[in-house]
Structure formats: C-alpha cells, structure tokens
N, C-alpha and C positions, 0 to 999 in steps of 0.2 A: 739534318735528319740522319746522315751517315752514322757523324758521329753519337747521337741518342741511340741508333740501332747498336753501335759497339758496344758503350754501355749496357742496354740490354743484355749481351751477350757476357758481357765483366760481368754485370749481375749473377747470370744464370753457371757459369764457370767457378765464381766466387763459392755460391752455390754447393757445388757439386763437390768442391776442396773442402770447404765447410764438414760436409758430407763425412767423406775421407779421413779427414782427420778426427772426428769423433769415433767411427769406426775402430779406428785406431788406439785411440784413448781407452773405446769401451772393453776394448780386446786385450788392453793392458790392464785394466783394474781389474778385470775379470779374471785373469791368470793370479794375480794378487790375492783376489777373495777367495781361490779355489787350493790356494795353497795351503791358506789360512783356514780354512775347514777341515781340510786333509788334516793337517796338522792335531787340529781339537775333535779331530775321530780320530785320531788314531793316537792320545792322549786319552782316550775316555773322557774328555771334557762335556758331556752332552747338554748340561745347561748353558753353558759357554755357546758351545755349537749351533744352539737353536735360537740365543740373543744374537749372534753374530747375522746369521741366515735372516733373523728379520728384520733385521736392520738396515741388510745389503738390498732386502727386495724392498724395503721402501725408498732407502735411496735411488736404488733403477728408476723405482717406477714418479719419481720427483724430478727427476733429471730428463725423463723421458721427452719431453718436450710437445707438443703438437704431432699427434698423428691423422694425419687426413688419407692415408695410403696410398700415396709416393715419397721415396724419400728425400729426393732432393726439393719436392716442395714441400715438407716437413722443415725441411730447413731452413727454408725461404719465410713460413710463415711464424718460425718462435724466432726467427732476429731481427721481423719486425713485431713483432712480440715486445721480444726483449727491447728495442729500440723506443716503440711507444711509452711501455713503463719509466724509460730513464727521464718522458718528456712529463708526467704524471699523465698519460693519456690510458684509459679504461681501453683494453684490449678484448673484444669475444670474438670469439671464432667456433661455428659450426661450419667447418670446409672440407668435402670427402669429394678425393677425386676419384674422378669417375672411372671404373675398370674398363670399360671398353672404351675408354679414350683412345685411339686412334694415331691422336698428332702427335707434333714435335712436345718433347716437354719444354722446351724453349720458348715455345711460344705459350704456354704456360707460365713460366715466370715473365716472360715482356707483360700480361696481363697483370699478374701478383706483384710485381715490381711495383711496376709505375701505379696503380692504382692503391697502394697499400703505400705510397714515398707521398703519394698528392693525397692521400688521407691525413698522414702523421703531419705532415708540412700547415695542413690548413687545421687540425685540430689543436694543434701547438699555440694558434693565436688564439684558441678561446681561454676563457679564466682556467683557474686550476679546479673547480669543480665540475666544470664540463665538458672535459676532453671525454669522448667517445667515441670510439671504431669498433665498428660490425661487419665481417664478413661472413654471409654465408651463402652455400651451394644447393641448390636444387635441378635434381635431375627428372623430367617429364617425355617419356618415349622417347624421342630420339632429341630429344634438344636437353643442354646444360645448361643454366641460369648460375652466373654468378653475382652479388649482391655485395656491395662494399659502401656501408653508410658510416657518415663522420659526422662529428658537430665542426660549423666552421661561424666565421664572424659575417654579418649580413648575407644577403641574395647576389649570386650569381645572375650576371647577364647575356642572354646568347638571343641569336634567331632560331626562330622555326628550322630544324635541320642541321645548325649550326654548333659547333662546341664553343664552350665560353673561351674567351683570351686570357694569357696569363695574365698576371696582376706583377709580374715581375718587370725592371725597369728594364733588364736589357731582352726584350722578345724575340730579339734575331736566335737567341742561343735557348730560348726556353720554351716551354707551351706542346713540346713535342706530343709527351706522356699520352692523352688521350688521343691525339693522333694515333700512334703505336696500337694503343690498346685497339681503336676500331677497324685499322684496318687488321689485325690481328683475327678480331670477330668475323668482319667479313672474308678472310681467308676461308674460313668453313662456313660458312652462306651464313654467317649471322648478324650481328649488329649490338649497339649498344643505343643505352637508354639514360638521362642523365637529368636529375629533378634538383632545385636548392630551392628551397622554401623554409622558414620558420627555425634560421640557424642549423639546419641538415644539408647538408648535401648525400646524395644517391646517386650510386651510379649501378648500371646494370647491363651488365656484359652476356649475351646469349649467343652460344655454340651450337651449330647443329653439329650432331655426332655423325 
C-alpha cells in the first residue's frame, strides 16, 4: 500500500513538471511569435502579419489540451488523453474542477490516476472498435460526483460492499487502485460506487465539498 501511495504521489509530481515544462515551452514560442510579428509590423507586411497571427492562435488553441480548471490536472487528464489514443481507445472528457474545492490536489490526482490507469488498462482488452472512456463531473450543492465509464471484457465480480479483485496474477503487488481512490472519497465524507454490466464498467467517486 506504501509503495501505490508513492506512486500516487510520482503520479501527481510527474504532474506538476509536466506542468512546468510546458509553461516553459509556451513562454518560449511565444517570445518567438512576438518577434516575428514585430518584425512584419514594423516591415509594413500587414497581410503577412494577420496570416501569421491566425495561424499562431489556432495552433495555441490545438495544442491547448484539456481545460477543466486546474492546471496540473489539465495535465493529468490530456496524458491520459494522449495515452488512451496511442491504445485506439475513444477518449471524452467533460471534467470541470470544482472552484471551491477545498483539498489537497493530490488527492485529486490519486482519484484521476488510478481510475483513468484501470480504465485504459481494461479498455485496451476490448476489440479495436470498442475502446471507450468517459469521464465526467458533476457538481450538486455541496457534494462532487465524478464518473469514469469504460468498455471492458465481461462482468466484474464483488460482494455486496466489496471491491472486485484484481485479475492480475501477482495480487500481493496490485488491486491497490480503488483501494486508494475510496479511501481518498471517504477522507471528505464521501464514497464511491462501482457497477460492470453489459461490457461497461462504472465507477463513481462522490466528494463532499
């Protein structure tokens, strides 16, 4: 369990450098574009200048990646974005974090992590026409619902109250994932919810704010 929680934490660090260095990047091209307009204003080039400019702002805005309004979990959700696409897995994402969230953002990505790693992981064994992941957020007075559905291969089995067991061969090292994520939920008095039926699995993560 230690060592899942550290990971979490590599996850959410990962993260945040991720972050950082686009920052970085953006702040470099951007001095690049700015020079390069200066330049064709103050050349008189104006049709030049105004092909340049929209070209620049539709690259920003292609590159822009997932805004859900934080930025390090902007990050967290276009590289699993980008990570599902490499598997042919259909990626949607309606996820707007909540402004008066409150907690750690860490404990936000321990939910996004692991719940978006055991989506790709179990969407990846369906055919290639039916990879699908769906996360999305809903906020209701004081509670946060997050929603995270996949296609996966048959029904999951658990008990009443119980999370399903991994399917992986060595279990001493694996199955952590929704461990994490619930007691995560119940840190802020909440809980999760977790349904596979009909090649879907559902899982449903609720915050009290």
């Amino acid at each position: 369990m230690l060592s899942v929680q550290t990971d979490n934490i590599r996850d959410y660090i990962s993260g945040a450098e991720s972050l950082y260095r686009d920052i970085r990047a953006i702040r470099h091209d951007m001095r690049n574009h700015l020079a390069v307009l200066e330049s064709l204003h103050e050349h008189g080039e104006n049709e030049a200048f105004e092909t340049y400019l929209t070209e620049a702002r539709e690259r920003i805005g292609r590159d822009s990646g997932i805004a859900s309004g934080d930025p390090v979990t902007d990050v967290i959700l276009t590289e699993k974005q980008s990570e599902a696409a490499k598997h042919g897995i259909t990626f949607d994402c309606d996820f707007h974090y909540p402004t008066d969230f409150s907690g750690a953002a860490l404990d936000m990505s321990i939910i996004l992590n692991n719940a978006l790693n055991n989506a790709i992981e179990a969407a990846e064994k369906c055919p290639e026409n039916e990879r699908r992941i769906a996360i999305t957020s809903l906020k209701k007075k004081n509670a946060f619902v997050i929603t995270v559905t996949n296609t996966c291969t048959g029904d999951c089995t658990a008990a009443d109250g119980e999370l399903p067991e991994t399917t992986k061969p060595d279990r001493s090292e694996h199955g952590f994932g929704l461990v994490n994520i619930k007691n995560t939920a119940e840190k802020y008095g909440g809980g999760i919810d977790i349904s596979c039926k009909g090649g879907e699995f559902t899982l449903t993560v609720m915050l009290m704010m």
